[in-house]
N, C-alpha and C positions, 0 to 999 in steps of 0.2 A: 114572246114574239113582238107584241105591242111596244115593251119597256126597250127591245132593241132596236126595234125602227125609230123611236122617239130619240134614241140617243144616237141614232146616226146621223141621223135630223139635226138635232144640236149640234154634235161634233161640225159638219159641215157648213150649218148657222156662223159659227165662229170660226174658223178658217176664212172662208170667202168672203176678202173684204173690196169697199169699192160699191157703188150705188147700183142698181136695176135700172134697166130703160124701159120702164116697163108702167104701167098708171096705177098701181098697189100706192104710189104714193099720193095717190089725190082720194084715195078711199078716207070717207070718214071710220076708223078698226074700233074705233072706241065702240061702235054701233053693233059690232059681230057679236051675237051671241052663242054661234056656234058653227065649228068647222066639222066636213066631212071626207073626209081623205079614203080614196079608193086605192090600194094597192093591187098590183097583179106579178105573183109570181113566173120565173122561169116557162113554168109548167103549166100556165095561165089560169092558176087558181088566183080568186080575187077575195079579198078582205076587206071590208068595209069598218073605217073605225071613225069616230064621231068624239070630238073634243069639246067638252061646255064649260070647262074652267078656264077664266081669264086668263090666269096665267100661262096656259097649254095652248091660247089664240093669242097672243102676243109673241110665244118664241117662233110658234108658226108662222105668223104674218113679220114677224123680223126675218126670218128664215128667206121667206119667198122676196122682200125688199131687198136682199142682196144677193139673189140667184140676177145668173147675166143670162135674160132670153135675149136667145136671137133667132130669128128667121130661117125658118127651113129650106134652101133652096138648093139645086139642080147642083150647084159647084160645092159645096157642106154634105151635101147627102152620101156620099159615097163616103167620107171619116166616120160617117155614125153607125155604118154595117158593121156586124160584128164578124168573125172570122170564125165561120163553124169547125176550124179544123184542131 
């Protein structure tokens, strides 16, 4: 399970190209010694997994550097319902 969330992670890391508006890029990442990532299924079972290898915070933190946040609002919120049917 872990080995496949990690590689969807990646795959998606490297498709989305194009910078973050986001302040990940004024973090000093050299300093992270360690990430903890909460997953929650469907089913809202959650998983806690915890990365201390540099190399496993570096694809992370490039990951989240080219994720595009944006702001949740009133006119956006009704695309991100999902369609129970």
């Amino acid at each position: 399970m872990k080995t496949m969330l990690i590689s969807i992670l990646l795959l998606l890391g490297l498709q989305i190209s194009g910078f973050s508006q986001n302040r990940i890029y004024g973090w000093e990442t050299e300093k992270i010694s360690s990430v903890t990532v909460e997953f929650t299924s469907t089913d809202h079972q959650k998983e806690t997994s915890s990365f201390n290898k540099q190399s496993d915070i570096d694809k992370i933190m490039t990951f989240l550097k080219n994720v595009d946040f944006r702001d949740l609002s009133s006119a956006n919120r009704d695309s991100l319902v999902m369609d129970s049917n």
